[in-house]
N, CA, C and O atoms as CSV, one atom per row, in Angstrom:
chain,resi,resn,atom,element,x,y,z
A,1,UNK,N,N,-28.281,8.750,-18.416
A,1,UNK,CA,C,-27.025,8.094,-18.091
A,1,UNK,C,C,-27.326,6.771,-17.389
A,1,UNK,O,O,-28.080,6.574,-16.436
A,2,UNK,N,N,-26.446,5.767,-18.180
A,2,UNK,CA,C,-26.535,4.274,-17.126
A,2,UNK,C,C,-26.089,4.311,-15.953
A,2,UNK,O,O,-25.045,4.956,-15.851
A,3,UNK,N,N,-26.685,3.632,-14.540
A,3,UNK,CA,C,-26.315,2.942,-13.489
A,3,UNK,C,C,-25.247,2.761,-14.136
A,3,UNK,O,O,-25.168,2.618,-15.356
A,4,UNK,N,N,-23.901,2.752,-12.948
A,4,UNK,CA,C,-22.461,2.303,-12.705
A,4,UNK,C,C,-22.817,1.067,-12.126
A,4,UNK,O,O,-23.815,0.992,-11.409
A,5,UNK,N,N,-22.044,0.009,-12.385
A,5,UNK,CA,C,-21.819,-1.326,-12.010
A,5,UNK,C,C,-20.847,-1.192,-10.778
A,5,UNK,O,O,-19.903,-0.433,-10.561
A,6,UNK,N,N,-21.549,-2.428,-9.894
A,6,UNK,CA,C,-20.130,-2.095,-8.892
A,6,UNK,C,C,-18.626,-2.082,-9.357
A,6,UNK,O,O,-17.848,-1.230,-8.929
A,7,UNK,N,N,-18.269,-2.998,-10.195
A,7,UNK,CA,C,-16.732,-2.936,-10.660
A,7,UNK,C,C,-16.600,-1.562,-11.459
A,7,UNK,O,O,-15.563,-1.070,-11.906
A,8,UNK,N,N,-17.430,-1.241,-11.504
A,8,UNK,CA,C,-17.292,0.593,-12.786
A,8,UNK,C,C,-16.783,1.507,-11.294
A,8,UNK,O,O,-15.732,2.146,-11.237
A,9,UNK,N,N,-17.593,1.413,-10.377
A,9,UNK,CA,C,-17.479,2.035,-8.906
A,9,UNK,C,C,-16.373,2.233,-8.325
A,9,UNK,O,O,-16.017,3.339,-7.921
A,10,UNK,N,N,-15.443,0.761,-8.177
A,10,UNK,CA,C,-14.618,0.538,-7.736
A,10,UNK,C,C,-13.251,0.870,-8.601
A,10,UNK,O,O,-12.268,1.482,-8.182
A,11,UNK,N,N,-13.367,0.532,-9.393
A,11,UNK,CA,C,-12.616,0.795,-10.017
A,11,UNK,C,C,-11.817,2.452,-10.396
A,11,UNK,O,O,-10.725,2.990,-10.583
A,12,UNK,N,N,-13.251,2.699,-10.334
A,12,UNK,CA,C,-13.834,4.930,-10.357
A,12,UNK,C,C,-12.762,5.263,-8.801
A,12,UNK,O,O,-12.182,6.290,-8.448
A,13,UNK,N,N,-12.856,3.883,-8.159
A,13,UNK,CA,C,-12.299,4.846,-6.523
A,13,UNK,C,C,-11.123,4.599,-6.458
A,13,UNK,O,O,-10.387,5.460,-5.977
A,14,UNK,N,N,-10.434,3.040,-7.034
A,14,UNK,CA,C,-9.126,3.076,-6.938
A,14,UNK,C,C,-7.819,3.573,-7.898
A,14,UNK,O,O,-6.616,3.484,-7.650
A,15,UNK,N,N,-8.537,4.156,-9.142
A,15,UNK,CA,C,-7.862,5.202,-9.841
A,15,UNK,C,C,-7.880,6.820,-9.658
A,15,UNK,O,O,-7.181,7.668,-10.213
A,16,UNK,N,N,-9.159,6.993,-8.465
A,16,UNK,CA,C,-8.636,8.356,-7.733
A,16,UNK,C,C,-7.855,7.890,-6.865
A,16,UNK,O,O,-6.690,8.100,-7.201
A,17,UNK,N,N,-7.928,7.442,-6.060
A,17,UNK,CA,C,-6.783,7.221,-5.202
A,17,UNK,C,C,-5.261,7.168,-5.808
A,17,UNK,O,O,-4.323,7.851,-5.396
A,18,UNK,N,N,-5.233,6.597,-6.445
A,18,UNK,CA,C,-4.116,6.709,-7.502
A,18,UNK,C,C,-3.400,8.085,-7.738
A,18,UNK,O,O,-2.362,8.504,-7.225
A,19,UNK,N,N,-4.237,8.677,-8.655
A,19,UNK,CA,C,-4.193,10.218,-8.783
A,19,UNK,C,C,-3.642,11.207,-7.465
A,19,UNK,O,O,-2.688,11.985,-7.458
A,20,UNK,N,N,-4.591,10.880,-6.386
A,20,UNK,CA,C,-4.199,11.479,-5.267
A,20,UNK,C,C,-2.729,11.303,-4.711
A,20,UNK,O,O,-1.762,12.064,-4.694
A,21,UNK,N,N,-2.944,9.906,-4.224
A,21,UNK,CA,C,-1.689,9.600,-3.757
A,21,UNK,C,C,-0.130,10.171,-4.396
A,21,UNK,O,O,0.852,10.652,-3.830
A,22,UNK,N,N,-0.552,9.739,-6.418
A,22,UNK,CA,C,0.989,10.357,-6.920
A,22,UNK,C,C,0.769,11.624,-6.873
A,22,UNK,O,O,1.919,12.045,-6.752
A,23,UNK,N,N,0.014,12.638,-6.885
A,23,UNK,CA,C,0.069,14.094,-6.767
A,23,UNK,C,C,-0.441,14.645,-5.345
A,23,UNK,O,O,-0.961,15.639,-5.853
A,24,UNK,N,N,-0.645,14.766,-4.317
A,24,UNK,CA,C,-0.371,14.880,-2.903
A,24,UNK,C,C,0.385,14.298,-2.323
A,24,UNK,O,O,1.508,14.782,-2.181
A,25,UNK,N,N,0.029,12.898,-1.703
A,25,UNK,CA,C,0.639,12.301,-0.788
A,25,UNK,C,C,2.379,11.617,-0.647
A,25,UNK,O,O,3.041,11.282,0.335
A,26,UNK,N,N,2.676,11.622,-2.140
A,26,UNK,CA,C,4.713,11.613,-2.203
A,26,UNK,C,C,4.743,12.365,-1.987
A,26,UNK,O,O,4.874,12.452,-0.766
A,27,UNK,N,N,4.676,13.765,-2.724
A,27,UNK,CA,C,5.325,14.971,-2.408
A,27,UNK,C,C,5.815,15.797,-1.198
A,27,UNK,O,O,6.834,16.406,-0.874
A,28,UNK,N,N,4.139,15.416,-0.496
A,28,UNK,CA,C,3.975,15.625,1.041
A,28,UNK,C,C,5.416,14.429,1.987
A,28,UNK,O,O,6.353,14.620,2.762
A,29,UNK,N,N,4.984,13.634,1.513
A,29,UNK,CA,C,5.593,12.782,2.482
A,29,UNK,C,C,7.389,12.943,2.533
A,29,UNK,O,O,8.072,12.741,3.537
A,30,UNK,N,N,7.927,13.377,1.107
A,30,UNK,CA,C,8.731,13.462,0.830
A,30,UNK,C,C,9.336,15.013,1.354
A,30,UNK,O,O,10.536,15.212,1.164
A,31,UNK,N,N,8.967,15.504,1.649
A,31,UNK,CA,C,8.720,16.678,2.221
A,31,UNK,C,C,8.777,16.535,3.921
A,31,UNK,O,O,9.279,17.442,4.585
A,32,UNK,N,N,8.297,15.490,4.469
A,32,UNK,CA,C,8.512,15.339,6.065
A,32,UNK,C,C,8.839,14.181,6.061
A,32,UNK,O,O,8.161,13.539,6.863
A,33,UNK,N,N,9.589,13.576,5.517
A,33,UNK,CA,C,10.880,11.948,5.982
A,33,UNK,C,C,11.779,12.156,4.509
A,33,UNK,O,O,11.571,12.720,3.435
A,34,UNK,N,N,12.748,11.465,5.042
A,34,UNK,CA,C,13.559,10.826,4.426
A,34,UNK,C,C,12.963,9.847,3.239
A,34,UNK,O,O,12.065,9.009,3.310
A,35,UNK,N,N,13.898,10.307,1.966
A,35,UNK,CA,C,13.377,9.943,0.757
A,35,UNK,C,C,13.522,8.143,1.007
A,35,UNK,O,O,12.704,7.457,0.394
A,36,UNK,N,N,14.374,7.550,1.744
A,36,UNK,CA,C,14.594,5.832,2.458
A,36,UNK,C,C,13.764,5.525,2.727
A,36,UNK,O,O,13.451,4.396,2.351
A,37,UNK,N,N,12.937,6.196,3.454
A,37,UNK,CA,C,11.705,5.702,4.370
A,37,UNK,C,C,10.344,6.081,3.748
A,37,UNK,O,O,9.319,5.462,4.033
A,38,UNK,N,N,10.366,6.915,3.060
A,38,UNK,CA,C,9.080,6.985,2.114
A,38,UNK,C,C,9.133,6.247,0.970
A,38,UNK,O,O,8.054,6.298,0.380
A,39,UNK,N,N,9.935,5.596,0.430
A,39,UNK,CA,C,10.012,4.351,-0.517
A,39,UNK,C,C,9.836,3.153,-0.538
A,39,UNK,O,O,9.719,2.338,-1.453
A,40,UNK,N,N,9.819,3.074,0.744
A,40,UNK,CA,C,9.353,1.861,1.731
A,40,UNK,C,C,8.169,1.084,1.263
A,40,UNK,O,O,7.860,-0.076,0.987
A,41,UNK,N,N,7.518,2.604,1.318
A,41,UNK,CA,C,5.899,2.350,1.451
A,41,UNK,C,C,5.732,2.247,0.182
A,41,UNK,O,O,4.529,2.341,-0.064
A,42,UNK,N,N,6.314,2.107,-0.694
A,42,UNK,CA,C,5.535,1.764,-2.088
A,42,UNK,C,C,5.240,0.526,-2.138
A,42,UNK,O,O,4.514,0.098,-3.036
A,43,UNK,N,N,5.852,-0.422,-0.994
A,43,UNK,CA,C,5.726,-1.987,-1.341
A,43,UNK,C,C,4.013,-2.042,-0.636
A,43,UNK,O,O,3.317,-3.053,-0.720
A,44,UNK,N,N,3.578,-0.820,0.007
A,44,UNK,CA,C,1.743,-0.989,-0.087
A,44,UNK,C,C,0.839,-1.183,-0.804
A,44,UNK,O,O,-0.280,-1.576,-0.476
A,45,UNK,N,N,1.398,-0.815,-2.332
A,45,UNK,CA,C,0.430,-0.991,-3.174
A,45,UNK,C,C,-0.241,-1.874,-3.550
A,45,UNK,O,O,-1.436,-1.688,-3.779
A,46,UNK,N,N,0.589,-3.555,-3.778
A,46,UNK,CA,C,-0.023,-4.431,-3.749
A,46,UNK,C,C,-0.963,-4.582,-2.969
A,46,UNK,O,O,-2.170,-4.587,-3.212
A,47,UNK,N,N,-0.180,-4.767,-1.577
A,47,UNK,CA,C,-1.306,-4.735,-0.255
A,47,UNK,C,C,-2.562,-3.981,-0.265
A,47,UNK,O,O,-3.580,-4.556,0.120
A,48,UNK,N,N,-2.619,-2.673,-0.687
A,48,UNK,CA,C,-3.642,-1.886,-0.662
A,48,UNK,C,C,-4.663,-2.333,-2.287
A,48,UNK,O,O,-5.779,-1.861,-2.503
A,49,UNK,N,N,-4.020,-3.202,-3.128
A,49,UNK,CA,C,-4.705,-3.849,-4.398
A,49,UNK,C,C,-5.454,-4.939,-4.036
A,49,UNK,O,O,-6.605,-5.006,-4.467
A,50,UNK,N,N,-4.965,-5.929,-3.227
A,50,UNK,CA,C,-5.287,-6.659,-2.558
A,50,UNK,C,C,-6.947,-6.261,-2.089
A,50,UNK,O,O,-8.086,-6.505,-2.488
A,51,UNK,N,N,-6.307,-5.531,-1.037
A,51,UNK,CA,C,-7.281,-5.223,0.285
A,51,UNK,C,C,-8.927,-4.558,-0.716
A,51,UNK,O,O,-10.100,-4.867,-0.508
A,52,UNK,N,N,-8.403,-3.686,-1.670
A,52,UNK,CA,C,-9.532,-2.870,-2.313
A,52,UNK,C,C,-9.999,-4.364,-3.287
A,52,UNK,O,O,-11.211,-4.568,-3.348
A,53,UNK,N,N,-9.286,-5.137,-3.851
A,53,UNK,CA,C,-10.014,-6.117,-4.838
A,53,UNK,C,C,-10.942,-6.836,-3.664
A,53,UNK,O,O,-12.130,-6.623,-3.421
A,54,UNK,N,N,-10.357,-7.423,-3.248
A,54,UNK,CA,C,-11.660,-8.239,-2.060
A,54,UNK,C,C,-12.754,-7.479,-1.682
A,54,UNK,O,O,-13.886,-7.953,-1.775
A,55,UNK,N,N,-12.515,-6.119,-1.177
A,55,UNK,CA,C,-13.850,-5.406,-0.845
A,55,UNK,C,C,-14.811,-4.886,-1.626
A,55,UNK,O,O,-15.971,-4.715,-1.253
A,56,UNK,N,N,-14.310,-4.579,-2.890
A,56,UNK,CA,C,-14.546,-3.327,-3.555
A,56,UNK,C,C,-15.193,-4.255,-4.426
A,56,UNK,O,O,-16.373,-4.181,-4.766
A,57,UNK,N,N,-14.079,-5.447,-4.900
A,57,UNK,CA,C,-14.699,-6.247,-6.090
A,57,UNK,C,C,-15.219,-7.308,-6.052
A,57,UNK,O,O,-15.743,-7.720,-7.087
A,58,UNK,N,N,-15.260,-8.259,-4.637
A,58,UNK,CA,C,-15.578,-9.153,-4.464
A,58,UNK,C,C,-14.206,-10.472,-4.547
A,58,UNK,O,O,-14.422,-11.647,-4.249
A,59,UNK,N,N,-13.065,-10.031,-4.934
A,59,UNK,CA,C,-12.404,-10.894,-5.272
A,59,UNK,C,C,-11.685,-11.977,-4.064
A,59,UNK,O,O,-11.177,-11.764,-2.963
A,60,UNK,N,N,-11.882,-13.000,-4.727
A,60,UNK,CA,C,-11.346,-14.253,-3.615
A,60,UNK,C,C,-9.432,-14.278,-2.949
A,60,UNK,O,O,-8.468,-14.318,-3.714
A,61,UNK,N,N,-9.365,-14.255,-1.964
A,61,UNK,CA,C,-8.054,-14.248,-1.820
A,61,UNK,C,C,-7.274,-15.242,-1.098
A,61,UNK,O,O,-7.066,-15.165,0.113
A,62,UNK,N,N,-6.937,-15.974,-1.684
A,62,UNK,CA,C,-6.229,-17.067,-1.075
A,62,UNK,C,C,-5.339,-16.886,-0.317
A,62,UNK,O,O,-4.795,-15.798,-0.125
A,63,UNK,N,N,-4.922,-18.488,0.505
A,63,UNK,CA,C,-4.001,-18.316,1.444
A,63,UNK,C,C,-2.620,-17.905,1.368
A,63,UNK,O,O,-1.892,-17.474,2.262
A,64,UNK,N,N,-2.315,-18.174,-0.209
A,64,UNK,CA,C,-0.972,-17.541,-0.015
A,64,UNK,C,C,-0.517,-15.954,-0.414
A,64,UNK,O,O,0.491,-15.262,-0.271
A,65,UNK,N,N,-1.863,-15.800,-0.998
A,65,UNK,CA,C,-1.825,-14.485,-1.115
A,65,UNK,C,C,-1.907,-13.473,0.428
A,65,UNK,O,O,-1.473,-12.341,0.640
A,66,UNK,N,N,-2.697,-14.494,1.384
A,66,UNK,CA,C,-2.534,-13.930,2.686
A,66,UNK,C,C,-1.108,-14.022,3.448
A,66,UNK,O,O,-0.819,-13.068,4.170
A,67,UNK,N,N,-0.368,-14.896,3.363
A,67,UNK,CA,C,1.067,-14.773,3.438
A,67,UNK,C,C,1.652,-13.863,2.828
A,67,UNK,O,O,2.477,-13.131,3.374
A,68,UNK,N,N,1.234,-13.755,1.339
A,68,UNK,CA,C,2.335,-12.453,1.118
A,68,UNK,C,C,1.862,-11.446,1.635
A,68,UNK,O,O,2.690,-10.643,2.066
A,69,UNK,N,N,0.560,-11.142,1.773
A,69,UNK,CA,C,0.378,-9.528,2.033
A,69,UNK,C,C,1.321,-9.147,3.956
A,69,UNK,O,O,1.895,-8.104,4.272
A,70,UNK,N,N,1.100,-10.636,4.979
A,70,UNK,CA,C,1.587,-10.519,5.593
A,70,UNK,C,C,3.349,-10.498,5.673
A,70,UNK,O,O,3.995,-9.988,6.589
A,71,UNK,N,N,3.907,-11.182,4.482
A,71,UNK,CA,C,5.264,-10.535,4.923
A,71,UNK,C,C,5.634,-9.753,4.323
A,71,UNK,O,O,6.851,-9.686,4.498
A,72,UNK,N,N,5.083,-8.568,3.201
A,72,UNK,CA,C,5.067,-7.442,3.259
A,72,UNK,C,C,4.628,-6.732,4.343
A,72,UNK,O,O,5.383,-5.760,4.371
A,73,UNK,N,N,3.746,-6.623,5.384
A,73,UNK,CA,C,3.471,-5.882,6.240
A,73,UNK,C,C,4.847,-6.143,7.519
A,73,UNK,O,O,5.167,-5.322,8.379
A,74,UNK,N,N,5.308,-7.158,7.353
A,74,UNK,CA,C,6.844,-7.276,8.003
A,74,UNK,C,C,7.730,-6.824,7.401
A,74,UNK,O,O,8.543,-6.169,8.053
A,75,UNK,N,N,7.841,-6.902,6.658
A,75,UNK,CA,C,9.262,-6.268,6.068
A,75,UNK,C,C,8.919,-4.781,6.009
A,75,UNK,O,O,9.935,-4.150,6.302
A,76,UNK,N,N,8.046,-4.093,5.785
A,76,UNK,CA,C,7.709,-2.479,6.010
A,76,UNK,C,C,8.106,-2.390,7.402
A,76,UNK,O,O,8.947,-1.497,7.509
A,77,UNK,N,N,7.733,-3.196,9.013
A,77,UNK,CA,C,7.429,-2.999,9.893
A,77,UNK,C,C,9.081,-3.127,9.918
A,77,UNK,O,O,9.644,-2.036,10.004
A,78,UNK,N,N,9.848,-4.156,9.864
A,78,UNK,CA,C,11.608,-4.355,10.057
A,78,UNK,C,C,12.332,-2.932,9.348
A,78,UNK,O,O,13.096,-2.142,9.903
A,79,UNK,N,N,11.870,-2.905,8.087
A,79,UNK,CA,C,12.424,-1.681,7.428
A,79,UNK,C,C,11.679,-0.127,8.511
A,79,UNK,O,O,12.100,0.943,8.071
A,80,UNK,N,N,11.055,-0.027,9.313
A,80,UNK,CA,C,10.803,0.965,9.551
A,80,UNK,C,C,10.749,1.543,11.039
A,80,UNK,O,O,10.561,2.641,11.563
A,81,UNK,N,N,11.057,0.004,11.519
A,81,UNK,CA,C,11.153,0.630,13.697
A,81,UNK,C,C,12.297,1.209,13.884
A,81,UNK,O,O,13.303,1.133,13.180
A,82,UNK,N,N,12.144,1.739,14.762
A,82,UNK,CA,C,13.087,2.378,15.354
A,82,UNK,C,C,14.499,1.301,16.275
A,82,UNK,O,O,14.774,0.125,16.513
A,83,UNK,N,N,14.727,1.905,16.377
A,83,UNK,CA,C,16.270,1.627,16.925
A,83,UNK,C,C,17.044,1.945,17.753
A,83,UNK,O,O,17.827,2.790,17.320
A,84,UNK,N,N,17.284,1.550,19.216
A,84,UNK,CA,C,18.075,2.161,20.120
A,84,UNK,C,C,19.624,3.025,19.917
A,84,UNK,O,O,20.211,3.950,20.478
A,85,UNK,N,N,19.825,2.227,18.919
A,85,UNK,CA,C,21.487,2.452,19.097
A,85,UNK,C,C,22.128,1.371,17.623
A,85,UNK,O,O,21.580,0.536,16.904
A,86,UNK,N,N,23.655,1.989,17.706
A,86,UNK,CA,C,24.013,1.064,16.301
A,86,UNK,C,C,24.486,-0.619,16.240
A,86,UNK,O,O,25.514,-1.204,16.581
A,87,UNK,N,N,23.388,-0.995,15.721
A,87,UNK,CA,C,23.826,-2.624,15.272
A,87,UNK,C,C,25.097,-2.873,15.196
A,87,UNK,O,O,25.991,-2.264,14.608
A,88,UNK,N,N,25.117,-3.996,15.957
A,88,UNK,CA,C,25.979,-4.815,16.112
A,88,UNK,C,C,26.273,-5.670,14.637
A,88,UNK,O,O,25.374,-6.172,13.962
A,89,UNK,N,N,27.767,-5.716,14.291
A,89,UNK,CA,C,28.278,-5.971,12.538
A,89,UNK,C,C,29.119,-7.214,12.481
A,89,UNK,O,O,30.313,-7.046,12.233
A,90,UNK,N,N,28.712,-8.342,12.659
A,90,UNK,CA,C,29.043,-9.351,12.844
A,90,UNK,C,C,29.060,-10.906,13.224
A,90,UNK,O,O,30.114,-11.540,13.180
């Protein structure tokens, strides 16, 4: 059998993850929150495509790609704090 290439590697890890995530980790999650708040998190995937291409594959990531990943990590963070009491409508 041939040596795996690193992109054969990586690639090998971010389609288990895949696997995992849609068959454990919704179900689970969906199971302890609110189906609102676990939908949330699907806007990670990019982010987590992102994060695994640069490491995994070497891939270059520019600055505005660093903006988006950061205002996705805001808008998860707005969509998901908590809250004293009910907003004010107006």
């Amino acid at each position: 059998m041939a040596a795996l290439t690193g992109v054969q590697v990586g690639c090998s890890i971010v389609a288990t993850r895949c696997v995992v995530e849609q068959t454990y980790l919704w179900p689970w999650a969906l199971d302890h929150a609110p189906p609102t708040e676990v939908t949330v998190f699907l806007a990670l995937s990019p982010v987590t495509a992102t994060i695994l291409g640069a490491t995994l594959l070497g891939e270059a990531v520019s600055p505005i790609v660093g903006v988006g990943v950061a205002l996705v990590a805001a808008g998860i963070w707005l969509a998901t704090r908590a809250t004293t009491g009910p907003r004010a409508v107006g």
